[in-house]
VEXKOLNU-762138 format. One record per atom (N, C-alpha, C): atom name; residue in one letter; x, z, y; residue number from 0. Coordinates in steps of 0.02 Angstrom, whole numbers, plus 32768, in hexadecimal, padded with zeros to 4 digits. Example, Ala and Ser with C-alpha at 12.3 -4.5 7.8 and 13.67 -1.06 7.14 Angstrom:
BEGIN
+-------+---------+------+------+------+-----+
: atomo : residuo :    X :    Z :    Y : num :
+-------+---------+------+------+------+-----+
:     N :       A : 8294 : 8186 : 7EE4 :   0 :
:    CA :       A : 8267 : 8186 : 7F1F :   0 :
:     C :       A : 8294 : 8186 : 7F5B :   0 :
:     N :       S : 8282 : 8162 : 7F90 :   1 :
:    CA :       S : 82AC : 8165 : 7FCB :   1 :
:     C :       S : 8285 : 818A : 8002 :   1 :
+-------+---------+------+------+------+-----+
***
This chain:
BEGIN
+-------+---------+------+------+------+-----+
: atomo : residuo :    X :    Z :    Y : num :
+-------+---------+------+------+------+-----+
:     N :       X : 2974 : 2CB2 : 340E :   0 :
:    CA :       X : 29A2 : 2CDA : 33E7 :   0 :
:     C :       X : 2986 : 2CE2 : 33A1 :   0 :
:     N :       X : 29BE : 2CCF : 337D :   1 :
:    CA :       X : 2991 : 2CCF : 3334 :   1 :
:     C :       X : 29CB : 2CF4 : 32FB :   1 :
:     N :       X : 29C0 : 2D39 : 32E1 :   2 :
:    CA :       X : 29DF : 2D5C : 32B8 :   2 :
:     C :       X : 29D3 : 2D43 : 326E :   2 :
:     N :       X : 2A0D : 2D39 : 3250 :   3 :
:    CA :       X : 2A0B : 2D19 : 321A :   3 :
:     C :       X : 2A09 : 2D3B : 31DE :   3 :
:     N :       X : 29DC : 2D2F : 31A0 :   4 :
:    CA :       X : 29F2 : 2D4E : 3169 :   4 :
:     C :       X : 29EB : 2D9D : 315D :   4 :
:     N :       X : 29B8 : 2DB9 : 318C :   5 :
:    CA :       X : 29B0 : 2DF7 : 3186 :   5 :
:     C :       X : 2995 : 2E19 : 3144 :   5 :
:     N :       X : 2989 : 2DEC : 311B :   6 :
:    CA :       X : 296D : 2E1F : 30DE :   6 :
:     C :       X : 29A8 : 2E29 : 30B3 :   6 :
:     N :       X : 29EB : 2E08 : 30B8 :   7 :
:    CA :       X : 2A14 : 2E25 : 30A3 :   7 :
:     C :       X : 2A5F : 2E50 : 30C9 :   7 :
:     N :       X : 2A1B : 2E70 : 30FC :   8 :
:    CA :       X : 2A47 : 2EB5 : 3138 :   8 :
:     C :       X : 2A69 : 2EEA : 30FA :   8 :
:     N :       X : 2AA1 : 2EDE : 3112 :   9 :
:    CA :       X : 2AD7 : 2F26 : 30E5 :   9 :
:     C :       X : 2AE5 : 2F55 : 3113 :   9 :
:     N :       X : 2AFC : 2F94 : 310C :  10 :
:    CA :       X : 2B24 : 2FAC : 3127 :  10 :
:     C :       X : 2B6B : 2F97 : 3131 :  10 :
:     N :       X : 2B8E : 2F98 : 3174 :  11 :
:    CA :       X : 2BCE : 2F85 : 317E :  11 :
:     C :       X : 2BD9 : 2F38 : 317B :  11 :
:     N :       X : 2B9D : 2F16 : 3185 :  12 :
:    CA :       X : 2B9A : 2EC3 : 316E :  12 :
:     C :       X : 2B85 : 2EAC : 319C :  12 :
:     N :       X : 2BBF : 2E89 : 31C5 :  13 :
:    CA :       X : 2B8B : 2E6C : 3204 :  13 :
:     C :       X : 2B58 : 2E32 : 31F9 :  13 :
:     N :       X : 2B31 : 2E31 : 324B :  14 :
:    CA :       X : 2AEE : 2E02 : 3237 :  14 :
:     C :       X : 2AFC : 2DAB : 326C :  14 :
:     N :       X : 2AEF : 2D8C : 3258 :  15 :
:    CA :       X : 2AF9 : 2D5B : 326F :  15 :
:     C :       X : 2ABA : 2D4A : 32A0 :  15 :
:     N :       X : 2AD8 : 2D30 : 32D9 :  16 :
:    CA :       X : 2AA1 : 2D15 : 3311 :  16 :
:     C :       X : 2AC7 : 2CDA : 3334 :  16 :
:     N :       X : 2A77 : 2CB3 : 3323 :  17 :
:    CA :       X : 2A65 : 2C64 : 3351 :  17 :
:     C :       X : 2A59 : 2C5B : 33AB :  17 :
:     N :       X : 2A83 : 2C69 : 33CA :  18 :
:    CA :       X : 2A57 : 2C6C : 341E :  18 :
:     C :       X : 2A48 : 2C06 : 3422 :  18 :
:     N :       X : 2A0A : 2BFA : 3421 :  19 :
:    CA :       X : 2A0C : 2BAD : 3446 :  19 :
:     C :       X : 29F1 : 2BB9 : 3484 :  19 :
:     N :       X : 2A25 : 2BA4 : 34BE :  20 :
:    CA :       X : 2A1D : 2B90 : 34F6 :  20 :
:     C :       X : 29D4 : 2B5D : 34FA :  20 :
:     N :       X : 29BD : 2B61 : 3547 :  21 :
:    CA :       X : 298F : 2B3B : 355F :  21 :
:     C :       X : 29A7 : 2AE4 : 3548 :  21 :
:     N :       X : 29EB : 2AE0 : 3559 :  22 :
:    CA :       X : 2A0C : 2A96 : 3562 :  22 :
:     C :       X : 29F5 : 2A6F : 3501 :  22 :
:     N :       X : 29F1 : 2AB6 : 34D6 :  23 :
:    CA :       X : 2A03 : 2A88 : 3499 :  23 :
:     C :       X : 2A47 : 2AB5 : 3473 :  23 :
:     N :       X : 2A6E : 2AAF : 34A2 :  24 :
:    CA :       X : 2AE3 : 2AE3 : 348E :  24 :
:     C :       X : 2AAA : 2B26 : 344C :  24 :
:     N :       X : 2ACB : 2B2D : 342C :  25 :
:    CA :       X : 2ACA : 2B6D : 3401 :  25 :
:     C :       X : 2B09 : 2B8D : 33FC :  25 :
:     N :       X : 2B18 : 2BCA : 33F9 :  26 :
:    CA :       X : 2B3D : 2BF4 : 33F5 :  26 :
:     C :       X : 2B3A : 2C2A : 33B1 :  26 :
:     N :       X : 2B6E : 2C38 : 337F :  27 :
:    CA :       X : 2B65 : 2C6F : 3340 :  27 :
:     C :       X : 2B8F : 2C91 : 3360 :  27 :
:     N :       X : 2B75 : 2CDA : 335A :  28 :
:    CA :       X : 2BAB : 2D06 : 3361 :  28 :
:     C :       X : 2B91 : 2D43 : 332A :  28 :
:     N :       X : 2BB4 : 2D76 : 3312 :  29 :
:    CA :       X : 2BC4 : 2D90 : 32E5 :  29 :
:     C :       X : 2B97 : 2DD8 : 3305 :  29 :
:     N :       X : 2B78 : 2DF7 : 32E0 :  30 :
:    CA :       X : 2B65 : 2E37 : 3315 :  30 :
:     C :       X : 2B66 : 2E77 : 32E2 :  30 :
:     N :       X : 2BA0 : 2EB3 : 32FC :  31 :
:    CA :       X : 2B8F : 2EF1 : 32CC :  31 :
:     C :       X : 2B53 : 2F1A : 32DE :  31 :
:     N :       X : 2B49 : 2F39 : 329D :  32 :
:    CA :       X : 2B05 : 2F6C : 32AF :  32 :
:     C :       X : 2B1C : 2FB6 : 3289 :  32 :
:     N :       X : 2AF0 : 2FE1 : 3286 :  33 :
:    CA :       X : 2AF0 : 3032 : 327D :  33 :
:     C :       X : 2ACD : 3035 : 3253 :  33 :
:     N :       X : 2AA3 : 300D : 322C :  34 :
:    CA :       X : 2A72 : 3024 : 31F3 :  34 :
:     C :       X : 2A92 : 3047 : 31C0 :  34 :
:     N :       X : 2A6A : 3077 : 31AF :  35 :
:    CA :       X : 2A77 : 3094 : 314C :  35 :
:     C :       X : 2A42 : 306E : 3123 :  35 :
:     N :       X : 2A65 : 3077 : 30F4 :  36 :
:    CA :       X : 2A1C : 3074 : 30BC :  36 :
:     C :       X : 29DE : 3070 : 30D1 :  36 :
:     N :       X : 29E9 : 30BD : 30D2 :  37 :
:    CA :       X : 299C : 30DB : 30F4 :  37 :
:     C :       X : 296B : 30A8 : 3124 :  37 :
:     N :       X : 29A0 : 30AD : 3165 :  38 :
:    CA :       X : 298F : 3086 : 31A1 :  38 :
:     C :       X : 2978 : 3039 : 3180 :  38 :
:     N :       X : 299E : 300B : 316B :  39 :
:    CA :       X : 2985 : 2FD7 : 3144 :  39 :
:     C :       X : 2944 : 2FCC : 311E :  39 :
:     N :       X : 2943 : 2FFE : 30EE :  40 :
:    CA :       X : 28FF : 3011 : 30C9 :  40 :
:     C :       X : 28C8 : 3002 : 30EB :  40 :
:     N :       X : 28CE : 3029 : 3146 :  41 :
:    CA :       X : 289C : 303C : 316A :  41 :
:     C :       X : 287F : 3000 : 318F :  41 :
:     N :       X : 28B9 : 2FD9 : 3197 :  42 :
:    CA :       X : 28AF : 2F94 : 31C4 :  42 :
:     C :       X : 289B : 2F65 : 318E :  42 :
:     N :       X : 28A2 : 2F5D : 3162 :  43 :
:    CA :       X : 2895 : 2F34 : 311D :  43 :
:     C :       X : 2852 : 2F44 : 3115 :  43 :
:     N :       X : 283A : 2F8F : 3118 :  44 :
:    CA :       X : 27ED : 2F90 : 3110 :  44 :
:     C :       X : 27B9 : 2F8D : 3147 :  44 :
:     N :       X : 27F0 : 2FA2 : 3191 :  45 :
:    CA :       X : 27C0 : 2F8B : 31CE :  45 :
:     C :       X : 27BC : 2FDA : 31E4 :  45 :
:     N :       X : 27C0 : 3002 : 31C0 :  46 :
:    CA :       X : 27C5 : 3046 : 31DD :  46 :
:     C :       X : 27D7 : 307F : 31AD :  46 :
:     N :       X : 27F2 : 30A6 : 31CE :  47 :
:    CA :       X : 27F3 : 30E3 : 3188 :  47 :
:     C :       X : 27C5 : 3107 : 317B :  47 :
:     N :       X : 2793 : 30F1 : 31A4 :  48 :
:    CA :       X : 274D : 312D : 3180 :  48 :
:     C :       X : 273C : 30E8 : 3151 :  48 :
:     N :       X : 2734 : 308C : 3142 :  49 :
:    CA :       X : 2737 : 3071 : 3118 :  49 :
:     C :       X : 2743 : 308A : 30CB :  49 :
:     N :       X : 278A : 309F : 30EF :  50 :
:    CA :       X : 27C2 : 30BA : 30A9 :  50 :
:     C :       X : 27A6 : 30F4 : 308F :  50 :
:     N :       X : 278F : 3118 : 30AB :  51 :
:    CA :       X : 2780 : 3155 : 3093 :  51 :
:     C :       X : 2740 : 314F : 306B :  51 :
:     N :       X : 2706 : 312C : 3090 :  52 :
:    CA :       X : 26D6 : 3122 : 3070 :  52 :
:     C :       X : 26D8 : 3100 : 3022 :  52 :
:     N :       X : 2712 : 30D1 : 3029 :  53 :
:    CA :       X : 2700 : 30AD : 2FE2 :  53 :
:     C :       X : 272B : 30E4 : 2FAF :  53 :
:     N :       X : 2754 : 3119 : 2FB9 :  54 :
:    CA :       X : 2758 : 314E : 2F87 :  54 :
:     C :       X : 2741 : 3161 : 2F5C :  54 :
+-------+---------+------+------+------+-----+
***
């Protein structure tokens, strides 16, 4: 499973994902998420005590 393009995660923007089967077949399907800003920030730096620290 391979999520695509995450450094440009928006809010309200879905994320694209790769499933490759054992056989080789790949599959895209479209996936919504719940992030804010905030939430983004946090995953972008790996954590929110990250975020906080570089303040």
């Amino acid at each position: 499973i391979s999520l695509v393009d995450l450094n440009n995660l928006q809010p309200g923007k879905q994320v694209k994902c790769i499933i490759t089967h054992a056989d080789g077949n790949k599959e895209e399907i479209m996936l919504n998420h719940s992030y804010n800003n905030s939430q983004i920030e946090w995953f972008k730096a790996g954590s929110a005590l990250n975020v906080l620290r570089n303040r």
